[in-house]
C-alpha atoms as an extended CHARMM CRD file, in Angstrom:
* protein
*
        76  EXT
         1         1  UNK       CA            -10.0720000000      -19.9640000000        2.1160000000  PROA      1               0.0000000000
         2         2  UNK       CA            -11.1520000000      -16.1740000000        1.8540000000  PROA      2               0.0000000000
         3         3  UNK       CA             -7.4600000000      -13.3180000000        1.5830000000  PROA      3               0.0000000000
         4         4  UNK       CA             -7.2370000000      -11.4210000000        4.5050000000  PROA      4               0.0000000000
         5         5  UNK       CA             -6.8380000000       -8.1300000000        2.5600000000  PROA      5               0.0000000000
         6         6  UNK       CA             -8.5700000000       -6.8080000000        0.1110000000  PROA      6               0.0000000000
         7         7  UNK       CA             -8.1080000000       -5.7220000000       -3.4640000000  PROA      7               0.0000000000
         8         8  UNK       CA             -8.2320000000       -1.9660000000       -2.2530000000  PROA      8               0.0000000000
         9         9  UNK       CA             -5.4070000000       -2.5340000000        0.6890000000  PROA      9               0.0000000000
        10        10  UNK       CA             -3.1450000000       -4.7420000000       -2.2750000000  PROA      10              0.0000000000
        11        11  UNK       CA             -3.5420000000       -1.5760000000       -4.4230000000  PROA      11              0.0000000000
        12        12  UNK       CA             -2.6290000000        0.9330000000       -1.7870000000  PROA      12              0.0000000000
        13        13  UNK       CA              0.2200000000       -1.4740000000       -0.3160000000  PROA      13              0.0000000000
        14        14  UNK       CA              1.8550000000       -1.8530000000       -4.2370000000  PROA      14              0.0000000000
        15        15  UNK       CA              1.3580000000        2.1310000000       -4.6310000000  PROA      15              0.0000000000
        16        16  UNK       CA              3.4820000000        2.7860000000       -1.5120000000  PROA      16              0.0000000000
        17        17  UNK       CA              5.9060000000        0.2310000000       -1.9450000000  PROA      17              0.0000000000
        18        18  UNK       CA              6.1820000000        2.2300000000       -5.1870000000  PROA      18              0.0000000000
        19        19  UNK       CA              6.6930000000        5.4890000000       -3.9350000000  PROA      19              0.0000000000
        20        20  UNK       CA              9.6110000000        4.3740000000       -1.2600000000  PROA      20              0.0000000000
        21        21  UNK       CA             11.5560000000        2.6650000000       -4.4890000000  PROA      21              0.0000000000
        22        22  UNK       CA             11.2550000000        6.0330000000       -6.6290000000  PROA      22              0.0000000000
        23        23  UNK       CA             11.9500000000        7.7090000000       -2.8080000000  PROA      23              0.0000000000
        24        24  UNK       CA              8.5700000000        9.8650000000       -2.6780000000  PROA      24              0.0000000000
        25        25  UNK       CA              7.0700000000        8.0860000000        0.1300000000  PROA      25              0.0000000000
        26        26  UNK       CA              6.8270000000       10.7200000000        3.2570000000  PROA      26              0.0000000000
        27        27  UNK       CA              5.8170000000        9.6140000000        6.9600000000  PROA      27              0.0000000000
        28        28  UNK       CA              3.0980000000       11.4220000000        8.0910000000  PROA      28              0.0000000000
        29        29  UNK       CA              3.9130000000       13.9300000000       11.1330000000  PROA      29              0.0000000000
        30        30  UNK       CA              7.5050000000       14.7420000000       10.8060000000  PROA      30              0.0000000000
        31        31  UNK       CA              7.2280000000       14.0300000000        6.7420000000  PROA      31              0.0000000000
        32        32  UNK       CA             10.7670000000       12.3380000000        6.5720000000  PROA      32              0.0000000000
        33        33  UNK       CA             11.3240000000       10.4930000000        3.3000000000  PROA      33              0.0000000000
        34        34  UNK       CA             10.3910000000        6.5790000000        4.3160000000  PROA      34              0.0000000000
        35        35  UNK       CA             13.3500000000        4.2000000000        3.3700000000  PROA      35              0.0000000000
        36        36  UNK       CA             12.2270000000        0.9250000000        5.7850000000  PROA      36              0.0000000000
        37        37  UNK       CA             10.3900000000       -1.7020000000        3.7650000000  PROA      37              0.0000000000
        38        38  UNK       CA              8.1230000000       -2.4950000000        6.7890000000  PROA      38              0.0000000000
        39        39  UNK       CA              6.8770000000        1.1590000000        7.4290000000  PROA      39              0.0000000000
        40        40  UNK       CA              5.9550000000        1.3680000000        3.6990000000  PROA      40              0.0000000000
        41        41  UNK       CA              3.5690000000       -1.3600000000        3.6560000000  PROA      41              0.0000000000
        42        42  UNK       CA              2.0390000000        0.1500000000        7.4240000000  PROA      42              0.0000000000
        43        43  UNK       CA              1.2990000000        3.4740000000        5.2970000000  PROA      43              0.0000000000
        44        44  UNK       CA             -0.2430000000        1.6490000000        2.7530000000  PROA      44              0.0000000000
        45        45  UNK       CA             -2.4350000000       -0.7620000000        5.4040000000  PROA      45              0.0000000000
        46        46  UNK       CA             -3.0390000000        2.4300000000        6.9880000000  PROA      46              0.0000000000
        47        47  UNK       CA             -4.4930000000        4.7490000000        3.9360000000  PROA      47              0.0000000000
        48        48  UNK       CA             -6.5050000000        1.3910000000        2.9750000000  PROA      48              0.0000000000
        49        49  UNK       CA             -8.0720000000        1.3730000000        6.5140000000  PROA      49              0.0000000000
        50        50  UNK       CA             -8.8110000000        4.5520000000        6.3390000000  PROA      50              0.0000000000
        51        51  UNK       CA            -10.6470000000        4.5210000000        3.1680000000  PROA      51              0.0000000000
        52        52  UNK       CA            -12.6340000000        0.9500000000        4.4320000000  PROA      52              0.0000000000
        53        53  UNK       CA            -10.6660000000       -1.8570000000        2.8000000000  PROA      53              0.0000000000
        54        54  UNK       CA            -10.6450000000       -4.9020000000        3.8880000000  PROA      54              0.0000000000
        55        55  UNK       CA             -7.2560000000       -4.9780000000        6.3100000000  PROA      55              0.0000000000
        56        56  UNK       CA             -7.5910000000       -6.7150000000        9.5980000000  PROA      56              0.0000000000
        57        57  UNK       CA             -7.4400000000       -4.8960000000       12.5280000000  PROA      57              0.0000000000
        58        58  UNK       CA             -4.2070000000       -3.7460000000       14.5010000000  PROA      58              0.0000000000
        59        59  UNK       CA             -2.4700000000       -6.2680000000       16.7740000000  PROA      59              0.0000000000
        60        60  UNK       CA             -2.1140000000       -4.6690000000       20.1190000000  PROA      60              0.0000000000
        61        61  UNK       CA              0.2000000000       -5.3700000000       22.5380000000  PROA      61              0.0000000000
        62        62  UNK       CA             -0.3570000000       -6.5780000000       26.0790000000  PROA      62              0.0000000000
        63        63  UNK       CA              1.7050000000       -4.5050000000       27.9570000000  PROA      63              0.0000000000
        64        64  UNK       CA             -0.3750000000       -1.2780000000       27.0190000000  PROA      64              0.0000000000
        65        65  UNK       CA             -3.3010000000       -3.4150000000       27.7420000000  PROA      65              0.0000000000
        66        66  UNK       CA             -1.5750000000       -4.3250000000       31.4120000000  PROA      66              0.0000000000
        67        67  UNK       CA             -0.2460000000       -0.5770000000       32.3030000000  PROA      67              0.0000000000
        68        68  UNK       CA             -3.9070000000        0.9020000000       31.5730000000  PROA      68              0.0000000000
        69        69  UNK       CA             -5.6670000000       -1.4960000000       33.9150000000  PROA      69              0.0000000000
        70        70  UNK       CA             -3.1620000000       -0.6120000000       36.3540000000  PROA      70              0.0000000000
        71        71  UNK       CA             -3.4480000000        3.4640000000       36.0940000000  PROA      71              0.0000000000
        72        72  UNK       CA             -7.2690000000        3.0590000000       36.0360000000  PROA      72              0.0000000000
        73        73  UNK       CA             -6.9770000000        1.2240000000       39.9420000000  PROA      73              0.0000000000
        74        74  UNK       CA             -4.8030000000        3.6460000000       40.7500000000  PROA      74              0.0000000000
        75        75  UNK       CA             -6.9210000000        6.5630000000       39.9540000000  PROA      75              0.0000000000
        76        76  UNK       CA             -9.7900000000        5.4910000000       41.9930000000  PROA      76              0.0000000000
């Protein structure tokens, strides 16, 4: 069976899981040093999307899904 990630995302992932152990790692907006283990390897998904690795795509939730179909009726 064929990874789910790519070699590019692993690379990225291991580099940012890096960076939060030697405490380098920054979050993007408010550029707070990152300490969770679970946001680290989201930056690293994130820069690998960005660049076109192979990541799967984003799991969204179904209660934004729910509360837009709701404000579009509204609207109308």
């Amino acid at each position: 069976m064929a990874s789910k990630y790519g070699k590019k995302s692993q690379d990225k992932v291991e580099k940012a899981m890096h960076e939060r152990k030697r405490g380098t790692l920054k979050s993007g907006r408010s550029g707070k040093k990152v300490t969770s283990r679970k946001q680290a390897i989201a930056i690293g998904l994130s820069e690998a999307r960005r660049e076109g690795g192979k990541v799967p795509s984003k799991k969204s939730s179904s209660s934004k899904k729910s509360s837009s179909k709701k404000s579009s009726s509204k609207k109308k």
